[in-house]
LODO-965548 format. One record per residue (C-alpha): chain; x, y negated, z negated. Coordinates in nm, 4 decimals. Example, Ala and Ser with C-alpha at 12.3 -4.5 7.8 and 13.67 -1.06 7.14 Angstrom:
BEGIN
- bamar|x|y|z
- A|1.2300|0.4500|-0.7800
- A|1.3670|0.1060|-0.7140
//
This chain:
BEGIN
- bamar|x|y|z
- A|0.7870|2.7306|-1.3625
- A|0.6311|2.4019|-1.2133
- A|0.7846|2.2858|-0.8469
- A|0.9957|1.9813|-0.8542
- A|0.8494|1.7396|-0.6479
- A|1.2349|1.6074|-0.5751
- A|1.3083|1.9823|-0.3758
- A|1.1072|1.8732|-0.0409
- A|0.9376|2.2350|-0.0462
- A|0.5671|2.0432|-0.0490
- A|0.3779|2.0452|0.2832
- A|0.2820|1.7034|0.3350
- A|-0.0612|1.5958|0.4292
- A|0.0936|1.4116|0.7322
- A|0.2891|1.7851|0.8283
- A|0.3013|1.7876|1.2542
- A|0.2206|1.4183|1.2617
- A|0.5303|1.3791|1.4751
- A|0.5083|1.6647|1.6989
- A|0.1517|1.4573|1.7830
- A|0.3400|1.1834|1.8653
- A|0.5922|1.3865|2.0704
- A|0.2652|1.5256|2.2507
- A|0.1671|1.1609|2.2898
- A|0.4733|1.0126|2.4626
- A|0.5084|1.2810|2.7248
- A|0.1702|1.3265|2.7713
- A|0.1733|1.1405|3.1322
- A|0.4014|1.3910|3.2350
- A|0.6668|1.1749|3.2398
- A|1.0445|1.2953|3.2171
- A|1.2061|1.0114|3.0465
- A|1.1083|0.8072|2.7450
- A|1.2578|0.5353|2.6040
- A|1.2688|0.4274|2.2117
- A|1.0526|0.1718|2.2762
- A|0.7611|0.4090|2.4449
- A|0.8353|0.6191|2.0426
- A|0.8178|0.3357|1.8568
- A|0.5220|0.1885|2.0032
- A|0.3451|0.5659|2.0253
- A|0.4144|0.6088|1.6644
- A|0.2963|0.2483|1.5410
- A|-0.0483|0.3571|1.6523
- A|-0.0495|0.6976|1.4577
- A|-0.0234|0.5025|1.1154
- A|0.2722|0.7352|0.9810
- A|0.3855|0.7461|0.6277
- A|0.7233|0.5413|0.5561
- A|0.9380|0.8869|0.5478
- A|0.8170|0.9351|0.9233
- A|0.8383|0.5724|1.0213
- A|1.2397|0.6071|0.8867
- A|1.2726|0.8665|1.1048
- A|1.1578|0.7066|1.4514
- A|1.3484|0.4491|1.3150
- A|1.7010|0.6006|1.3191
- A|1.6472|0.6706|1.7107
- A|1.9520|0.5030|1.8951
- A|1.8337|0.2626|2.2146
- A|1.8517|0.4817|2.4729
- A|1.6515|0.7050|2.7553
- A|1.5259|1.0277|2.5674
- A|1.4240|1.3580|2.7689
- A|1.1730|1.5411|2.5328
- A|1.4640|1.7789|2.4513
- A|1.7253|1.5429|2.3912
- A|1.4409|1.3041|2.2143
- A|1.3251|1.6124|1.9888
- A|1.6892|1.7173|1.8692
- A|1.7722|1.3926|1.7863
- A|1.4521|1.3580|1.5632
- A|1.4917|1.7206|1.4233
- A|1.8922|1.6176|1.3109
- A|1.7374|1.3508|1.1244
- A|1.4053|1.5381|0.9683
- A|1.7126|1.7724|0.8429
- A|1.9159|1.5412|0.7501
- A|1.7027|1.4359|0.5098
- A|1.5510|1.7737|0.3784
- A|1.2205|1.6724|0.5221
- A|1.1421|1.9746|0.7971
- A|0.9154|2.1963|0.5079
- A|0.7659|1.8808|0.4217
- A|0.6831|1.6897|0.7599
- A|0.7933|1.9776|1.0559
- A|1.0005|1.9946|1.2970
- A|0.9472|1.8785|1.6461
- A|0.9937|2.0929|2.0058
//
């Protein structure tokens, strides 16, 4: 039987591209990061639209890479994408 490409169970080509950009952001050491700081991090790393979506649906706020990686992980499940793209820590 032939995988439907509708069930989200194919690793993407772009699978951990956002954990790099996780990496990225707090790579200064810093504590805090704001939406911006993502955004801008993630512009440079040329994501797919799917991951693009994602950073998208961050709220304005101050993100601690915990805080910043559950919010990002709710919405990579939310939309059935974690076996495809990966989760974040």
């Amino acid at each position: 039987m032939a995988a439907n490409p509708r069930t989200n169970t194919m690793r993407s080509e772009h699978y951990g591209q956002l954990q790099r950009v996780i990496d990225a952001v707090f790579a200064d050491g810093r504590k805090f990061v704001r939406r911006l700081d993502v955004v801008v991090v993630a512009e440079s790393f040329d994501l797919p639209d799917d991951l693009n979506e994602i950073i998208g649906l961050l709220p304005p706020s101050t993100f601690t890479r915990q805080r910043l990686c559950d919010q990002l992980n709710s919405a990579i499940g939310g939309h059935a994408w974690g076996q495809v793209y990966g989760t974040v820590e």
